[in-house]
C-alpha positions in Angstrom: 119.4 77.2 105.8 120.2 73.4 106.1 119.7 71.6 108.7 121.1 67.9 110.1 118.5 66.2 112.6 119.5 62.5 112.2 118.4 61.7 115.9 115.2 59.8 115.8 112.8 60.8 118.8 111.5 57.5 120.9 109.0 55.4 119.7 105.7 56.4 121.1 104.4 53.7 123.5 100.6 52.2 124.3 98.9 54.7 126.4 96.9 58.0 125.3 97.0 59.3 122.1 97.8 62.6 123.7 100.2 61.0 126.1 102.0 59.6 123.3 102.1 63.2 121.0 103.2 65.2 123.7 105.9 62.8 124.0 106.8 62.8 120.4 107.1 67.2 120.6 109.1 67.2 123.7 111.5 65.0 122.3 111.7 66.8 118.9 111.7 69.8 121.3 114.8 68.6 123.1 116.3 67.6 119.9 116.2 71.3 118.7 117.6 72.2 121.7 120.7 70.4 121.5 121.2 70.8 117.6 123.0 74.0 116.5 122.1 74.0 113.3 118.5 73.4 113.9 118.7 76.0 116.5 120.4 78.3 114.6 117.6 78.5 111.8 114.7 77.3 114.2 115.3 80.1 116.7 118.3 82.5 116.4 117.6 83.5 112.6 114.5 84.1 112.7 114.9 86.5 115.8 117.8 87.9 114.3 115.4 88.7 111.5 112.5 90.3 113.8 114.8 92.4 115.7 116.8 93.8 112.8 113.5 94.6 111.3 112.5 96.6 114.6 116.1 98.5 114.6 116.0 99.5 110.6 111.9 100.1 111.3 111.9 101.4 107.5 107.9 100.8 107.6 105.4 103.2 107.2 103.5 102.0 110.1 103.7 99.6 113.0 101.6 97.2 111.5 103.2 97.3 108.4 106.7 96.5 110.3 104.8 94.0 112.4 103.5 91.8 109.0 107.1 91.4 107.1 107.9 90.4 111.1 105.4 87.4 110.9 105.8 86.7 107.3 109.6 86.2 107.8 109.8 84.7 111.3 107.2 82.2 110.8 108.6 81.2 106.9 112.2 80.8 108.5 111.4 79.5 111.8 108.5 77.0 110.6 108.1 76.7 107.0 111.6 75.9 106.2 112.7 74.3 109.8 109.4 71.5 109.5 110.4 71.0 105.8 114.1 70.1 106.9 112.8 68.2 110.0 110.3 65.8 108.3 112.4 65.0 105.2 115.3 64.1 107.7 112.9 61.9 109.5 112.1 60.3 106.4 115.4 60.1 105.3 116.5 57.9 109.0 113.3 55.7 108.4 112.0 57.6 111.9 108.5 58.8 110.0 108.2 54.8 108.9 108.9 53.6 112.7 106.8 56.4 114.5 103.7 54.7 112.1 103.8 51.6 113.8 103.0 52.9 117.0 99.7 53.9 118.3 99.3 57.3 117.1 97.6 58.1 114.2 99.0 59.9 111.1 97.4 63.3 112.2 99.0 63.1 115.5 102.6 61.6 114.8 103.0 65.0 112.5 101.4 67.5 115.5 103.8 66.1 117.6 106.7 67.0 115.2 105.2 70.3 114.1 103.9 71.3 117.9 107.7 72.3 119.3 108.1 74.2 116.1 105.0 75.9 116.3 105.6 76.7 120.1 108.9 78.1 119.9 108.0 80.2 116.9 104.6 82.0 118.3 107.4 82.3 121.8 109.3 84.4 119.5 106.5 86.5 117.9 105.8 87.7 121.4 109.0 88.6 122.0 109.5 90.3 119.2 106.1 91.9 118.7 105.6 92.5 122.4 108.8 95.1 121.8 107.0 96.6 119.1 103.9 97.0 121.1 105.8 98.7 124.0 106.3 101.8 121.3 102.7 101.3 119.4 100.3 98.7 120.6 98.0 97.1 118.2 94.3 98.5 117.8 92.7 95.0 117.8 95.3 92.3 119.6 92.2 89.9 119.1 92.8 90.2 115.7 96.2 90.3 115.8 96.0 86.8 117.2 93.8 85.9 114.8 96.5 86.5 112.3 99.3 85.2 113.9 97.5 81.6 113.5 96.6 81.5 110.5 100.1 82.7 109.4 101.4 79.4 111.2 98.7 77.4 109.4 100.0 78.9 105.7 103.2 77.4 106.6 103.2 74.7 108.4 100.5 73.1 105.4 103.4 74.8 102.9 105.9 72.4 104.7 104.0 69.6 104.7 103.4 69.6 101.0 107.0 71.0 100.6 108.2 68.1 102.7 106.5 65.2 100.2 108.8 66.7 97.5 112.2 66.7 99.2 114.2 64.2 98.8 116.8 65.2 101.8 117.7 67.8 104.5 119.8 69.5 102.2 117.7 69.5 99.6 115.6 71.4 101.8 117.5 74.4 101.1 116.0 74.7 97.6 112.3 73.0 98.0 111.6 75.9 100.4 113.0 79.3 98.6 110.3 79.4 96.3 107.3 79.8 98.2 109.2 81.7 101.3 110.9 83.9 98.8 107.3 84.6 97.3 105.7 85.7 100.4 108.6 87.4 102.0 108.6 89.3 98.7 104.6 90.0 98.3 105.5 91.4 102.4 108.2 94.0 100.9 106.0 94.8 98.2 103.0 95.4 100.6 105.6 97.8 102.6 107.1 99.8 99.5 103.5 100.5 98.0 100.9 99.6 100.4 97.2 98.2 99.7 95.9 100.7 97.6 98.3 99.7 94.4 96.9 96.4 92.4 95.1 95.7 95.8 93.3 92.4 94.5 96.7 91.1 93.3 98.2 91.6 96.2 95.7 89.9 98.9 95.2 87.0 96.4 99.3 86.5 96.1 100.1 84.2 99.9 101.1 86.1 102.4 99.4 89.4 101.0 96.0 88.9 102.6 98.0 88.3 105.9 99.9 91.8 105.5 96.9 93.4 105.2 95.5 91.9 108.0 97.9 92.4 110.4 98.3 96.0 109.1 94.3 96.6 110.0 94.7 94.6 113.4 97.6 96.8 114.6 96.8 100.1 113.0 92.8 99.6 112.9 91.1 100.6 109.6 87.9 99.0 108.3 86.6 96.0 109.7 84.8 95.9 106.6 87.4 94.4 104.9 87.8 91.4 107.0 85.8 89.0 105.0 88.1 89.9 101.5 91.2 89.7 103.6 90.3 86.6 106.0 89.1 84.5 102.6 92.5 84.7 101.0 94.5 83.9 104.0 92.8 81.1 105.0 92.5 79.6 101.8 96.2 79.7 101.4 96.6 77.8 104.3 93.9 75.2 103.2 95.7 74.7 100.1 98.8 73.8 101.3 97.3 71.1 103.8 95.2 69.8 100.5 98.8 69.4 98.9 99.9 67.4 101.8 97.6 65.2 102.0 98.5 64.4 98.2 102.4 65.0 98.3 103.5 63.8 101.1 105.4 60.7 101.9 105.9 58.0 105.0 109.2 56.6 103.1 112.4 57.7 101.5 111.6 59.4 98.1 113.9 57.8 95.5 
């Protein structure tokens, strides 16, 4: 899953913050674009993924099918693509440049996460949209609801991923960990289901999400919400914690 994006976007210019972020994610956007490699894993893996998911359909439900979906789109397509990205921008000096512009930190990384973000929820339509056509979700509010926060756990997982990776190669290995853990908590979720070590499960990341998309697109009780909202969320929170801590402007030696 290594990918090469030595291209450094323009320097924002003096104007509006917003202005000058948009700017930042249309050229990383365009970047992607021409890039095979990046667009490779950014885009044509993870949709590979989704629709061989939709054609095995080995779920016991829709929902079910429609959480490894998220869980493995959004970990290829954002978790692992945003690690790559920023520790290649690192690696050029690009992060180091971008700084001295007049974005702020916040902003300089929404701009590099935003086209990441964009194309990967793009895909989640696509891909869930077709799985709606056959059995559409219960509560789509929800469903939304879910799909965020999935793109929350990882982007915060890439940030902190990113302060430990020393290259775009190394990428590769600083990601498996954490995508192969949630991937694999998604599996277990699909071979067993929520009833089996239940607390385990929605405290593991990416097991709370399962079982909320599961309730959004199957229904169930709303009940559980608040035991199933708490553990997503939080995973998400602690990976933008660990960014804040790990992460790096400059080439880590």
């Amino acid at each position: 899953m290594t990918t090469s994006t030595a291209t450094a976007p323009p320097r924002p210019t003096t104007g509006r913050p917003v202005n000058a972020v948009l700017a930042i994610g249309v050229a990383e956007l365009r970047m992607m674009v021409r890039n095979r490699t990046v667009a490779a894993c950014a885009v044509l893996v993870p949709l590979a993924f989704g629709a061989l998911l939709l054609v095995l359909d080995g779920a016991d439900s829709a929902g079910v099918l429609a959480g490894v979906q998220i869980l493995g789109m959004v970990g290829m397509g954002v978790y692992v693509t945003v690690t790559t990205t920023l520790a290649a921008r690192r690696q050029t000096l690009c992060l180091k440049r971008l700084r001295g512009g007049s974005v702020s930190d916040r902003g300089l990384l929404a701009g590099l996460v935003l086209p990441v973000v964009a194309v990967s929820v793009a895909q989640l339509v696509v891909v869930l949209g077709v799985l709606g056509v056959q059995s559409p979700p219960v509560h789509a509010g929800l469903l939304v609801v879910a799909v965020l926060i999935a793109e929350a756990m990882f982007v915060g997982a890439a940030l902190a991923t990113a302060g430990v990776t020393t290259s775009p190669e190394h990428a590769q290995y600083t990601t498996m960990p954490f995508f192969l853990l949630t991937l694999g908590v998604g599996f277990w979720f699909q071979l067993t289901g929520a009833d089996d070590l239940v607390a385990v499960k929605r405290l593991l990341p990416g097991g709370g999400l399962m079982e909320l998309v599961t309730l959004a697109w199957d229904g169930g009780d709303l009940g559980l919400l608040p035991w199933l909202l708490l553990p997503s969320v939080g995973w998400a929170v602690v990976g933008g914690v660990a960014a804040t801590r790990s992460f790096r402007w400059e080439p880590r030696r």
